[in-house]
VODRENPA-335520 format. One record per residue (C-alpha): x, y, z; residue in one letter. Coordinates in steps of 0.1 Angstrom, whole numbers, always signed. Layout:
    east   north      up   type
       X       Y       Z      A
...
//
This chain:
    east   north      up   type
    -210     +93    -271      X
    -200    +128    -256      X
    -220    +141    -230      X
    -220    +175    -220      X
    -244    +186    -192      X
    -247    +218    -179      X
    -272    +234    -149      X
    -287    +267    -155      X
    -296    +281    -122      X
    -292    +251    -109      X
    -261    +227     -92      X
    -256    +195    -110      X
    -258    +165     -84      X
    -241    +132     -93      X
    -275    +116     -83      X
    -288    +140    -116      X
    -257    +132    -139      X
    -262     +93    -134      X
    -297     +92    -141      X
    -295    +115    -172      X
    -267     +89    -186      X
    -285     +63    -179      X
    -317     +75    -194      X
    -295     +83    -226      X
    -284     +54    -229      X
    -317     +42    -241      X
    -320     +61    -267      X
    -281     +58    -278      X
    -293     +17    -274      X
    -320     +21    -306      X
    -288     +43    -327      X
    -254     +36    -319      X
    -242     +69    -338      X
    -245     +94    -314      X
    -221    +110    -315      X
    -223    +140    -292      X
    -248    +149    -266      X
    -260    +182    -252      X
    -282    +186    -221      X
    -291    +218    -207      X
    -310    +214    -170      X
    -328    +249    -161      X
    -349    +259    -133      X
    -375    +290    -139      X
    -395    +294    -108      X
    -417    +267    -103      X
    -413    +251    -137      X
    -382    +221    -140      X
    -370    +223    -176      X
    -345    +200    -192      X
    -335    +209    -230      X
    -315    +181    -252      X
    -295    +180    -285      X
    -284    +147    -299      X
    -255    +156    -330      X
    -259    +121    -357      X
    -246    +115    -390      X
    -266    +144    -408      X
    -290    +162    -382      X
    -295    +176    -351      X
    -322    +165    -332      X
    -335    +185    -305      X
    -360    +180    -275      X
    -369    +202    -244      X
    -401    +193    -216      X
    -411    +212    -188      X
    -427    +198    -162      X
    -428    +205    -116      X
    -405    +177    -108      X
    -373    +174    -131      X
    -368    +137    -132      X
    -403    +136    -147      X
    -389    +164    -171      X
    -360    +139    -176      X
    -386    +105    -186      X
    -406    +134    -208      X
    -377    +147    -230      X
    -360    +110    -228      X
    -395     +96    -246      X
    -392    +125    -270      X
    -361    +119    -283      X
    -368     +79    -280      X
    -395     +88    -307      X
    -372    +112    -325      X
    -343     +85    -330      X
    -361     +58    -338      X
    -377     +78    -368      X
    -346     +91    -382      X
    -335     +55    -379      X
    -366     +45    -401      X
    -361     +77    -428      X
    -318     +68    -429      X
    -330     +29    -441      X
    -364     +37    -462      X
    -352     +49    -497      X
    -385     +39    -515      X
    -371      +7    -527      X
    -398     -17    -527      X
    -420      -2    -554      X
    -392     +11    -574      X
    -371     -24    -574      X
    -363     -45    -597      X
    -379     -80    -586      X
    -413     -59    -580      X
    -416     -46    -612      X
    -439     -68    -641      X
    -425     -95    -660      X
    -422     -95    -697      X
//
């Protein structure tokens, strides 16, 4: 997993870089084909906003939160994607197979 974080207005810390690895990890945990990962950390004013892009086999999925503090922004966007993931997850192995199969179709 690549991960590519840049500040925008902002100075990344190492104290920011480790927790937002480590709270990707989690979600690279639930899929282990991420294969890139792009995370965009913007202060506007009073409001900590944190923008993500996760690159898989065959989408893009894409999260952003806003909130005061920006480790909270972090959790928010982290949950988001959590979510995200493990529904893509779900729509990659359901094809419709269990009313279309053969052992649940009626016996002749």
């Amino acid at each position: 997993m690549n991960l590519n974080l840049t500040g925008h207005h902002m100075e990344i810390t190492p104290a920011l870089r480790e927790y937002v690895s480590t709270k990707l990890e989690r979600v690279s945990g639930h899929f282990d084909q991420v294969i890139d990962v792009k995370v965009t950390l913007t202060v506007e004013k009073l409001k900590q906003k944190v923008d993500v892009t996760l690159h898989v086999p065959g989408n893009d999925i894409h999260a952003e939160c806003a909130d005061e503090n920006m480790y909270s922004a972090i959790d928010l966007v982290t949950d988001k994607l959590d979510r995200q993931v493990l529904k893509h997850k779900e729509k990659l192995g359901d094809h419709h197979r269990a009313n279309g199969a053969l052992k649940h179709q009626a016996q002749a």
